[in-house]
C-alpha positions in Angstrom: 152.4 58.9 64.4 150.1 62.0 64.7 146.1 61.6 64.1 146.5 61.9 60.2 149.3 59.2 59.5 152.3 61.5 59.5 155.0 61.0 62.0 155.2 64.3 64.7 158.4 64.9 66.3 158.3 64.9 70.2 159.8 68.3 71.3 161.1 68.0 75.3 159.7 70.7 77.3 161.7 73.2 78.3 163.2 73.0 82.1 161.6 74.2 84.8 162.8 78.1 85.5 165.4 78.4 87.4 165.5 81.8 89.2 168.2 84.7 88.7 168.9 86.3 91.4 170.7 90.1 90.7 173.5 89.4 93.1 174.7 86.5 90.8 174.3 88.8 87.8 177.2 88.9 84.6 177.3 90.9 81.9 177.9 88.8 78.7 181.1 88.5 77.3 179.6 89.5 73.9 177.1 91.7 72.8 175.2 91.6 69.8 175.2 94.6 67.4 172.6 93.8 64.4 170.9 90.3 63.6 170.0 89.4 59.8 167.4 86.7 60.0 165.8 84.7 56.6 163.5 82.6 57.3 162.9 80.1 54.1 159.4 78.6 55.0 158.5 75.1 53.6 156.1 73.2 54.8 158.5 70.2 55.5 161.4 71.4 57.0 162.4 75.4 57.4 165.5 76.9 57.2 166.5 80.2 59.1 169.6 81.8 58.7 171.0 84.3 61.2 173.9 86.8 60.5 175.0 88.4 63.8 177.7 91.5 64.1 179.1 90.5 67.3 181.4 93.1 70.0 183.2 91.9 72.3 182.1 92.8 76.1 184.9 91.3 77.9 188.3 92.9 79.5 190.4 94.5 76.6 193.5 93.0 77.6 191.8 89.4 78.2 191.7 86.8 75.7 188.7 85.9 74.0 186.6 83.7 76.0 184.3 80.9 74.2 181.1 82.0 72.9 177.7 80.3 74.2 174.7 80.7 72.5 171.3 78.9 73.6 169.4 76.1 71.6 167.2 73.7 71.9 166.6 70.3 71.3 164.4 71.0 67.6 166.2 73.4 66.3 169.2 71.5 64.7 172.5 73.2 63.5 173.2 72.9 59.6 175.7 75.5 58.8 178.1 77.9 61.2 180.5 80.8 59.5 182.9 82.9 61.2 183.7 86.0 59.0 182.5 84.1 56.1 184.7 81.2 56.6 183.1 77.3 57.4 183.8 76.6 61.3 185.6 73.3 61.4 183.4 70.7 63.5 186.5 70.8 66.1 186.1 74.8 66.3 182.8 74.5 68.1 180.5 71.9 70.4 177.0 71.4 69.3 174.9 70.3 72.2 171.0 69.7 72.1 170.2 73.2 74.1 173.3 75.2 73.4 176.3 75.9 70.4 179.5 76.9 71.8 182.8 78.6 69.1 185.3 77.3 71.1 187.8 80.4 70.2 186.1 83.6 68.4 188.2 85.6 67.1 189.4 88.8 69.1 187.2 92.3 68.6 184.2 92.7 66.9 183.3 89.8 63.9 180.2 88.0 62.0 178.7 84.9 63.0 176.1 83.2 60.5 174.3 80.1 61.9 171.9 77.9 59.6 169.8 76.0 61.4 167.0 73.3 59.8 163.7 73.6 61.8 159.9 72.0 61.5 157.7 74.4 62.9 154.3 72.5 62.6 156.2 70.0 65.0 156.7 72.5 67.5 153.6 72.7 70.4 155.9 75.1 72.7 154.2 77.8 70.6 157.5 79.2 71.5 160.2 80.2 69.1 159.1 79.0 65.0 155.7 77.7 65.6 152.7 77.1 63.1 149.3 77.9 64.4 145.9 77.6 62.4 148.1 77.0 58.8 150.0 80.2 60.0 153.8 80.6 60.8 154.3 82.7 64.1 156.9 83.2 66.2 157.0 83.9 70.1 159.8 84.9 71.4 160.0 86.5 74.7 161.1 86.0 77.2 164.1 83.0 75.8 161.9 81.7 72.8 164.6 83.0 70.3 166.7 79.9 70.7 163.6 78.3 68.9 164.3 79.6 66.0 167.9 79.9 65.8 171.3 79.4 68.1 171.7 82.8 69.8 172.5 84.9 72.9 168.8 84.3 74.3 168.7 86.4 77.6 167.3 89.8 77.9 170.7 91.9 78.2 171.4 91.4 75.0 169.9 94.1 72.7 170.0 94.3 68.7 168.6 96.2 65.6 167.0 93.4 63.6 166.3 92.9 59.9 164.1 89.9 58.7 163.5 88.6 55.5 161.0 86.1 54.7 160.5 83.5 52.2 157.3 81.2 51.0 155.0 79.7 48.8 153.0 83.2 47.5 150.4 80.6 47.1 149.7 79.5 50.5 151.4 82.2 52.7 150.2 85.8 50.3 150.8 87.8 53.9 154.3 87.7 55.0 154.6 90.2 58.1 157.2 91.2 60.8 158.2 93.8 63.0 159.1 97.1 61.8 158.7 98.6 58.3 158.2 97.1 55.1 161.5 97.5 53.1 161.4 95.1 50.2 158.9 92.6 48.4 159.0 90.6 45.5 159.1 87.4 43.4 161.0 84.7 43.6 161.3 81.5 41.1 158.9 78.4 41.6 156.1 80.5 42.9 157.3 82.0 45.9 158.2 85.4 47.4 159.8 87.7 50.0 159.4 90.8 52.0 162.2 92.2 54.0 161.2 94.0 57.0 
């Protein structure tokens, strides 16, 4: 239990870095072309979902190779879609620091991963994190996987839209990267922005 009664998750640090050296160096199998992120901010438990256009990066004539994406031990898996369709729990291996889709399907294709995190749990300040009744985020230089199961290294490049959801109450600012492209209402008091 934390100072003020509530129970606090315990969040395992993340493993020592290992180092990369170039010689051992592979491109990824799959590269990331654009990223939809939502982030639905509650003050118990926040859900982020992430769209991905994927491209395959592997030999033309090779079969598709299983696709890793980092996670981490807080950031738990609700929902995975391939081209709009529910995975099947045996098309994919959910361990506490990665997701593996055990066969994506060959050329280019959507992946959407819903994953449930509490960010005023998280003292990383990596990743989702909430700071002085603020959400931020940190995310360089593999913080991503704190928010959501992805392709977390620093090969893999991608346009990025974000949208954000609160209470307009308690959160009146919502900001991201980039440029302002939507903002409204929503029901029950709350709002968006899309950047």
């Amino acid at each position: 239990m934390g100072a003020s009664g509530t129970a606090t998750m315990e969040v395992e640090a993340p493993a020592k870095p290992q180092p990369i050296f170039r010689a051992d160096y592979k491109a990824p199998a799959y590269l990331v072309d654009t990223v939809h992120l939502t982030f639905d901010l509650n003050e118990d438990v926040t859900h982020v979902t992430s769209k991905l256009s994927l491209k395959p990066n592997y030999a033309a004539d090779g079969a598709a190779p299983p696709l890793l994406l980092h996670g981490r031990d807080d950031v738990k898996l609700v929902g995975l879609k391939v081209a709009g369709q529910p995975v099947p729990e045996s098309g994919y291996e959910a361990a506490p620091r990665s997701l593996t889709l055990l066969a994506p399907p060959a050329g280019p294709f959507e992946l959407e991963v819903v994953t449930a995190l509490k960010p005023q749990d998280n003292s990383l300040l990596e990743g989702l994190y909430k700071s002085g009744g603020n959400y931020c985020t940190q995310c360089e230089a593999e913080g991503f996987r704190g928010i959501t199961c992805f392709l977390d290294r620093p090969d893999v490049m991608a346009r990025y839209t974000t949208r954000i959801e609160a209470d307009a109450a308690k959160y009146p600012v919502l900001l991201s990267n980039g440029n302002l492209k939507e903002e409204g209402q929503l029901e029950g008091g709350r709002h968006y922005a899309v950047w």
